[in-house]
Each structure stands twice: as structure tokens, then as C-alpha cells.
CHARMM internal coordinates of N, CA and C (Angstrom, degrees):
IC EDIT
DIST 1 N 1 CA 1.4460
DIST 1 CA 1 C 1.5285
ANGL 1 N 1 CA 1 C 110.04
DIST 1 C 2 N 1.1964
ANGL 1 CA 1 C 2 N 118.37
DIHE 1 N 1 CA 1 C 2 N -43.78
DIST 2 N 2 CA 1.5263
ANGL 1 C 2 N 2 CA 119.74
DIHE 1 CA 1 C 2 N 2 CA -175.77
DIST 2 CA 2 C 1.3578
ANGL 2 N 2 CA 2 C 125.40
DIHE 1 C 2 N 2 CA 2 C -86.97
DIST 2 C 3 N 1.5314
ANGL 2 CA 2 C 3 N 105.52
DIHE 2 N 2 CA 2 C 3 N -3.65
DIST 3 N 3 CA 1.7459
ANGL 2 C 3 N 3 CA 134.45
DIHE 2 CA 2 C 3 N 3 CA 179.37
DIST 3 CA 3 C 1.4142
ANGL 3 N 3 CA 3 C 77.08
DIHE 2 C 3 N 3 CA 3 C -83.35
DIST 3 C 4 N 1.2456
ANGL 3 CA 3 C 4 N 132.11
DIHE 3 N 3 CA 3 C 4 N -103.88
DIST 4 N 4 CA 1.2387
ANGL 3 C 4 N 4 CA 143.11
DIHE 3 CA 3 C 4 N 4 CA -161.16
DIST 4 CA 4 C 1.6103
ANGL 4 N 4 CA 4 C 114.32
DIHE 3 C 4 N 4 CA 4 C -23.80
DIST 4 C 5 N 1.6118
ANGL 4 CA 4 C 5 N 118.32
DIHE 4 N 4 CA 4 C 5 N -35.06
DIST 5 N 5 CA 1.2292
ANGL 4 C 5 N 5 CA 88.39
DIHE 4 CA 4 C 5 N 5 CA 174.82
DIST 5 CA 5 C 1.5826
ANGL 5 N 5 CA 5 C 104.70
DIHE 4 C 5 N 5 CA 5 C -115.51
DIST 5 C 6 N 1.1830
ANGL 5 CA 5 C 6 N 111.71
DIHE 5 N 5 CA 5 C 6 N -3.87
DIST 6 N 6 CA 1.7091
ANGL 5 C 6 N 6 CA 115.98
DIHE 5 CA 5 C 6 N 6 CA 160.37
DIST 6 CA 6 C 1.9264
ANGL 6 N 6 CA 6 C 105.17
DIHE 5 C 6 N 6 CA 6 C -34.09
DIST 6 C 7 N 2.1266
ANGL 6 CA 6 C 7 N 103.47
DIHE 6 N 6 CA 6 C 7 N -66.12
DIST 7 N 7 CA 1.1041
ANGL 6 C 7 N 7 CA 122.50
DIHE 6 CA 6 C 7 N 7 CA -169.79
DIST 7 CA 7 C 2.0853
ANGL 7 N 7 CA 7 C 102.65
DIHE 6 C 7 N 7 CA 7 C -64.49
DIST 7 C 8 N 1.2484
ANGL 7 CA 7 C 8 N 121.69
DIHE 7 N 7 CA 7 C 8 N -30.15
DIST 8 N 8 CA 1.6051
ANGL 7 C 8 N 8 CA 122.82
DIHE 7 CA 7 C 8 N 8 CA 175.65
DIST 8 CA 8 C 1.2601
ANGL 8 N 8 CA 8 C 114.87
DIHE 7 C 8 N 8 CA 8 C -68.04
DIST 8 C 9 N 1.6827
ANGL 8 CA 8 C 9 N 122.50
DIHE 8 N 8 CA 8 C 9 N -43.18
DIST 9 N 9 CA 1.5888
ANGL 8 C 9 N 9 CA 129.39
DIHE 8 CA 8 C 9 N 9 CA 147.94
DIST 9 CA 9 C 1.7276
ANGL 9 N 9 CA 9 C 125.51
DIHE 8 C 9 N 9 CA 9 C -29.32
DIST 9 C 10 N 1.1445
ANGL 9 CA 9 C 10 N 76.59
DIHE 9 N 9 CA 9 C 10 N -56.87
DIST 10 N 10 CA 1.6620
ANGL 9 C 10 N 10 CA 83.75
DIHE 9 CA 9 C 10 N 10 CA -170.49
DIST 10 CA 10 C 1.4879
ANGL 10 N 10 CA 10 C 113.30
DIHE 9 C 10 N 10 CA 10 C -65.00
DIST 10 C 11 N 1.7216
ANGL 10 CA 10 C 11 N 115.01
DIHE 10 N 10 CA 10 C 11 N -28.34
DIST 11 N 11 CA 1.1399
ANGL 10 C 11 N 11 CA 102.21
DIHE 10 CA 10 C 11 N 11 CA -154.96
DIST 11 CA 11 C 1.9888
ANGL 11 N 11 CA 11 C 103.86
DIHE 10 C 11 N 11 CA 11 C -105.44
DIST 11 C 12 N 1.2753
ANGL 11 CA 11 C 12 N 92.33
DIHE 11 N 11 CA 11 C 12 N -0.91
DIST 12 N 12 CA 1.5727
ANGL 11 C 12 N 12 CA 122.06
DIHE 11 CA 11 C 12 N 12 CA -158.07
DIST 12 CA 12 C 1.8724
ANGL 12 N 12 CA 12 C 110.20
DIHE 11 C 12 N 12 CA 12 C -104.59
DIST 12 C 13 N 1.2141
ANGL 12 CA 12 C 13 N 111.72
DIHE 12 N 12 CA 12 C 13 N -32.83
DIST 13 N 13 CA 1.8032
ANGL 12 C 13 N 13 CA 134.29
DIHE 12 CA 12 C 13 N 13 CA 160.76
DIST 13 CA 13 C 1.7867
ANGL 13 N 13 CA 13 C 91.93
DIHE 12 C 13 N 13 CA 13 C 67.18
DIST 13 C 14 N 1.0794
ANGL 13 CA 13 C 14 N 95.31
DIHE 13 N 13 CA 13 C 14 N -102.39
DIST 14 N 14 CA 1.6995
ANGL 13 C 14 N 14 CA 108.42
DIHE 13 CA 13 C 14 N 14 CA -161.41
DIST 14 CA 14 C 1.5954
ANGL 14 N 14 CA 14 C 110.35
DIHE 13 C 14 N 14 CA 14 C -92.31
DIST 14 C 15 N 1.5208
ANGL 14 CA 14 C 15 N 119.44
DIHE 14 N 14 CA 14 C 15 N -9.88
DIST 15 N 15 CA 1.2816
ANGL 14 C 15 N 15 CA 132.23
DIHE 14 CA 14 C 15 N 15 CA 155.84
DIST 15 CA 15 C 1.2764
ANGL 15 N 15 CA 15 C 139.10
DIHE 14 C 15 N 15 CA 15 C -43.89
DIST 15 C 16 N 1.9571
ANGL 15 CA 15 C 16 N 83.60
DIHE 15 N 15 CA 15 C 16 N -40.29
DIST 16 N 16 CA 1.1245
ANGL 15 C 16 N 16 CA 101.27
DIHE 15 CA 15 C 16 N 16 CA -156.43
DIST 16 CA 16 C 2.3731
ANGL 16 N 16 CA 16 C 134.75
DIHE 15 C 16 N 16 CA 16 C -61.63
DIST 16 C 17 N 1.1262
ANGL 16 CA 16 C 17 N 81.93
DIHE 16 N 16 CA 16 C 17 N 5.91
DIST 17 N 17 CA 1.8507
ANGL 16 C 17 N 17 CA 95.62
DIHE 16 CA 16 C 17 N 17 CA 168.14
DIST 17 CA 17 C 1.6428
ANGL 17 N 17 CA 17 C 100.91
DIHE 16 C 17 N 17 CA 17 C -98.86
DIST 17 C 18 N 1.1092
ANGL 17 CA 17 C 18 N 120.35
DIHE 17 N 17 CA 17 C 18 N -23.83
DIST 18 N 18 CA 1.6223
ANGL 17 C 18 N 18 CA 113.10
DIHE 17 CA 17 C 18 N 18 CA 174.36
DIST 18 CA 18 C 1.0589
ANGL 18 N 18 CA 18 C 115.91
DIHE 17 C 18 N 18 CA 18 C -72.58
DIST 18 C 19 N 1.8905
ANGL 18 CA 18 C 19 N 115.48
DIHE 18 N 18 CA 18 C 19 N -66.76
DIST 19 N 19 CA 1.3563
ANGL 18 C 19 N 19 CA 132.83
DIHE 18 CA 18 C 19 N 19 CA 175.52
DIST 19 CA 19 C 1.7095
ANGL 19 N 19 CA 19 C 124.93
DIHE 18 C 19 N 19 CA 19 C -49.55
DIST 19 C 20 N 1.3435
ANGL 19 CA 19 C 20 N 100.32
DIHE 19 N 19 CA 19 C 20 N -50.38
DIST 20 N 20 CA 1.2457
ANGL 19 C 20 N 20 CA 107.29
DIHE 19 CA 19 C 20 N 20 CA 175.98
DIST 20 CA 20 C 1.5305
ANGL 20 N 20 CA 20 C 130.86
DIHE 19 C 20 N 20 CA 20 C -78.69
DIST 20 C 21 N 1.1246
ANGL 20 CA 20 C 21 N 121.89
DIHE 20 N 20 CA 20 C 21 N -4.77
DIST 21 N 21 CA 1.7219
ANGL 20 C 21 N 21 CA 133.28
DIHE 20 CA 20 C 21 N 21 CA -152.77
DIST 21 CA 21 C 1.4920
ANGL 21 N 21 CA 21 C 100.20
DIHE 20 C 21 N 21 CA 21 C -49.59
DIST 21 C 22 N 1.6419
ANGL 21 CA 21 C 22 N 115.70
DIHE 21 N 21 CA 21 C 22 N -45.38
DIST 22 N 22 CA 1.6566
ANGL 21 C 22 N 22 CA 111.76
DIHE 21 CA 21 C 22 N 22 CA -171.51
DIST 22 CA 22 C 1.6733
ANGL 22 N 22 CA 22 C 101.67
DIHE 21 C 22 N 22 CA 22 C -68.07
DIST 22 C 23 N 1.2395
ANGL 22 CA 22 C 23 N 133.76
DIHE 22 N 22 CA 22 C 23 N -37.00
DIST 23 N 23 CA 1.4933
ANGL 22 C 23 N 23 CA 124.76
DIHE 22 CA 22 C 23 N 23 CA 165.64
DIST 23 CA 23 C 0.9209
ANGL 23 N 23 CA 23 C 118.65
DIHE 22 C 23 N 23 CA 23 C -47.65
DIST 23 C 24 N 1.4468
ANGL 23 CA 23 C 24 N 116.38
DIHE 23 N 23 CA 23 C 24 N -46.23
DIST 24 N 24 CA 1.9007
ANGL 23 C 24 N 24 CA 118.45
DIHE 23 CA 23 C 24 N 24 CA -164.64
DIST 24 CA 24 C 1.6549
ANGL 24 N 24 CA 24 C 112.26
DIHE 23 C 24 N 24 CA 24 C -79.06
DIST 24 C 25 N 1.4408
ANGL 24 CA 24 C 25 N 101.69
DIHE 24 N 24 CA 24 C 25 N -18.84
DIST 25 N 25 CA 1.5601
ANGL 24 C 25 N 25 CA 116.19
DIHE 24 CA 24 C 25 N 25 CA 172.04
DIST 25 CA 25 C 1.6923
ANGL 25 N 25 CA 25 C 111.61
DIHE 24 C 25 N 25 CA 25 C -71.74
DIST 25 C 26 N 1.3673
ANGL 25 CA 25 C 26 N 110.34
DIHE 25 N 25 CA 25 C 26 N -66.46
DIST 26 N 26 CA 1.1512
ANGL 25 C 26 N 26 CA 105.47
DIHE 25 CA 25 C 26 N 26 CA 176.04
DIST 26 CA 26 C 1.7178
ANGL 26 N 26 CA 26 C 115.86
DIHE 25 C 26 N 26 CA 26 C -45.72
DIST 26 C 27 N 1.4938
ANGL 26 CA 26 C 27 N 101.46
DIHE 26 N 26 CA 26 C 27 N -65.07
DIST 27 N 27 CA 1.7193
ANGL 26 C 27 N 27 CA 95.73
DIHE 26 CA 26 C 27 N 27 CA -173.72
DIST 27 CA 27 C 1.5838
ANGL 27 N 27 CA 27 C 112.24
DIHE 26 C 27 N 27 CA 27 C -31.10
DIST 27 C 28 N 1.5673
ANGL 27 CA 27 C 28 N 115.77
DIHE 27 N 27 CA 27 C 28 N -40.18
DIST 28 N 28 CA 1.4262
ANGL 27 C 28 N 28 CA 107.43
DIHE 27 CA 27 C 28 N 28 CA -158.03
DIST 28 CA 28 C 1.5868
ANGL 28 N 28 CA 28 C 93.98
DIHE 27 C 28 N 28 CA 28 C -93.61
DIST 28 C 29 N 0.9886
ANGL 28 CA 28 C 29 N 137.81
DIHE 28 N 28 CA 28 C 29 N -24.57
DIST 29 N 29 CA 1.6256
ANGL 28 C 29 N 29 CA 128.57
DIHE 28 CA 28 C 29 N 29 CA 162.76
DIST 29 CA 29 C 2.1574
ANGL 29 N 29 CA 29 C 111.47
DIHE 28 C 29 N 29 CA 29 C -40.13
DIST 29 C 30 N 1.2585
ANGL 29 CA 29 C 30 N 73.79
DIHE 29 N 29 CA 29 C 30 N -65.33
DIST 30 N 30 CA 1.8035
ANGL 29 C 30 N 30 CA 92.88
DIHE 29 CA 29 C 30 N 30 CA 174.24
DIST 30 CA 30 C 1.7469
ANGL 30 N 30 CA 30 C 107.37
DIHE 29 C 30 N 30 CA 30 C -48.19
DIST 30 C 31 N 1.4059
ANGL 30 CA 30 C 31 N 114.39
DIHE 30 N 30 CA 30 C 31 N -54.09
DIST 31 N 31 CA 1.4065
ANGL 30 C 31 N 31 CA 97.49
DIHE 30 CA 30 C 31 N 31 CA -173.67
DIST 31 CA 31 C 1.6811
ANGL 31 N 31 CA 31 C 113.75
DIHE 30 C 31 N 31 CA 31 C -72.00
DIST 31 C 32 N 1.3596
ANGL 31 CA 31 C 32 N 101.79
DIHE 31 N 31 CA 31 C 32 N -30.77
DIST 32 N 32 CA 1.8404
ANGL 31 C 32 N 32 CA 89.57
DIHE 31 CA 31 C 32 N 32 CA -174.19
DIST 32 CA 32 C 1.4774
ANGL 32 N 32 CA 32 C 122.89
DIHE 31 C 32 N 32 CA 32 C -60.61
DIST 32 C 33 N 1.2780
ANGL 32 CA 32 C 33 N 109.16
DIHE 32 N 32 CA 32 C 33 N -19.36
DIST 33 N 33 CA 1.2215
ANGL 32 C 33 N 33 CA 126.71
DIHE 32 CA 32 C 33 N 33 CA 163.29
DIST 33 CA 33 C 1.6477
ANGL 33 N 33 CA 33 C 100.32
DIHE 32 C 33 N 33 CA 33 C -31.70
DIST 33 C 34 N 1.4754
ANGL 33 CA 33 C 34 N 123.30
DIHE 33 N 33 CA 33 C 34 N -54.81
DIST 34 N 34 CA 1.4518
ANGL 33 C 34 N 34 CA 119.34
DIHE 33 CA 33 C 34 N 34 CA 174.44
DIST 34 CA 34 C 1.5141
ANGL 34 N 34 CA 34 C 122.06
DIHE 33 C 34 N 34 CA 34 C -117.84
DIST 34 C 35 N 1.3871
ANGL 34 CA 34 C 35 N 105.53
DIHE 34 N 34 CA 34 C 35 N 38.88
DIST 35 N 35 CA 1.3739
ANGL 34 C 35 N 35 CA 107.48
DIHE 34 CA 34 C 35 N 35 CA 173.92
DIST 35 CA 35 C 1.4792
ANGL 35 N 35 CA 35 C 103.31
DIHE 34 C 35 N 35 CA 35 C -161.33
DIST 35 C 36 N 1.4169
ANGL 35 CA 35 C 36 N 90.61
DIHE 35 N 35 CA 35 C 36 N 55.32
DIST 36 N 36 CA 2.0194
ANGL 35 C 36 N 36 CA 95.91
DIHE 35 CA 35 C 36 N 36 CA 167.43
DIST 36 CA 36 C 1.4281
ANGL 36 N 36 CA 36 C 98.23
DIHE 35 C 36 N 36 CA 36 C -120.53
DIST 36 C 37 N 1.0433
ANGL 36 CA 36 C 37 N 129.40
DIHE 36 N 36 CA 36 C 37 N 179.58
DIST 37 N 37 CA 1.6605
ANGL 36 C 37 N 37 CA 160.97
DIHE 36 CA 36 C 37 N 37 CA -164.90
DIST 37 CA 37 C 1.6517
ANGL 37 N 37 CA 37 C 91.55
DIHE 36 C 37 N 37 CA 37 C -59.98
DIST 37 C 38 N 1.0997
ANGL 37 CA 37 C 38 N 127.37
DIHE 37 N 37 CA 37 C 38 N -36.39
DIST 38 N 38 CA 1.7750
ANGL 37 C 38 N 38 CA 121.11
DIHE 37 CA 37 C 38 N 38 CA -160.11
DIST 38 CA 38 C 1.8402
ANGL 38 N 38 CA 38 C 101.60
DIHE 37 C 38 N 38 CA 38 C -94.24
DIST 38 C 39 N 1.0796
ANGL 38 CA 38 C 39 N 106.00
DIHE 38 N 38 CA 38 C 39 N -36.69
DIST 39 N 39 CA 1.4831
ANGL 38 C 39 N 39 CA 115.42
DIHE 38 CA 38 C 39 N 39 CA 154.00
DIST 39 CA 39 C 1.4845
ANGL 39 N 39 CA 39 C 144.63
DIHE 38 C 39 N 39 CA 39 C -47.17
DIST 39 C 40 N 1.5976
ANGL 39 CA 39 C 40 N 103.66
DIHE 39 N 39 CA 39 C 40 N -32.21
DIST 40 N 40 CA 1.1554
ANGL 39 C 40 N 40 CA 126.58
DIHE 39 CA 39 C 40 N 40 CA -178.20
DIST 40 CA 40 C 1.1162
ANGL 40 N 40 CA 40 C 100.04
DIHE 39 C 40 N 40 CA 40 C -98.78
DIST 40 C 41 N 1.0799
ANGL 40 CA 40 C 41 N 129.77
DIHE 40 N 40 CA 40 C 41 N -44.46
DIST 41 N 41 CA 1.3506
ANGL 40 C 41 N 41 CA 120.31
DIHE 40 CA 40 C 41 N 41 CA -175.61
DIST 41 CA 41 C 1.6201
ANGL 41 N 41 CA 41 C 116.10
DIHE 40 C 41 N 41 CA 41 C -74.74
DIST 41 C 42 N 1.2491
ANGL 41 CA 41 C 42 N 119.87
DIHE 41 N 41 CA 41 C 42 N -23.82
DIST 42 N 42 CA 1.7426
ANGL 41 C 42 N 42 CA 126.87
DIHE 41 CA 41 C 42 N 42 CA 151.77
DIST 42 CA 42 C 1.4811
ANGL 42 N 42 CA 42 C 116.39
DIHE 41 C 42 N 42 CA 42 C -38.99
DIST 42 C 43 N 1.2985
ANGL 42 CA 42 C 43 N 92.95
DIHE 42 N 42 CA 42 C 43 N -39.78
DIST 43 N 43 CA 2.0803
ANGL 42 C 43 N 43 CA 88.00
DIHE 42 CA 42 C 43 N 43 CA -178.30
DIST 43 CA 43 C 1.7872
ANGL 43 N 43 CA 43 C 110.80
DIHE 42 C 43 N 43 CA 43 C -140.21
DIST 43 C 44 N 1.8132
ANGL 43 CA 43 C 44 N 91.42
DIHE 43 N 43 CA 43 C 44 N 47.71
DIST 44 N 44 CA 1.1559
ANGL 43 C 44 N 44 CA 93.72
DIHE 43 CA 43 C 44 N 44 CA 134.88
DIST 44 CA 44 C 1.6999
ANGL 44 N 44 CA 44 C 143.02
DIHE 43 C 44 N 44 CA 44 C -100.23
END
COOR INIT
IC SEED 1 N 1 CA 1 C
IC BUILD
């Protein structure tokens, strides 16, 4: 997931919030998975 838009960045420069948006969506779907409220509260 983060190859893919690591590799859409790179190839995309100053675009890259236009071009890339469906990468940058997914990645952040994928991370909240471990950085929502039920998570945090595990290692508090």
C-alpha cells in the first residue's frame, strides 16, 4: 500500500494530491486500523 503511493509520489511531483488521492485514501483507511481510539487506549 505505501509502495504504491511512495512509487505515485515519485512519479507524479507536485500533482501528487490530485493524481494520487485513491492511494492516499487507501493508505490512511489501512493505517487507522491502528491508530483509532481502541488502540490508544491498549497502550495507555
Amino acid at each position: 500500500m505505501s509502495e504504491q503511493f511512495a512509487e505515485c509520489a515519485k512519479v507524479n511531483a507536485f500533482m501528487v494530491v490530485f493524481n494520487c488521492r485513491h492511494h492516499n485514501k487507501a493508505l490512511n483507511v489501512r493505517l487507522h486500523q491502528f491508530t483509532n481510539d481502541e488502540h490508544f487506549e491498549i497502550y495507555s
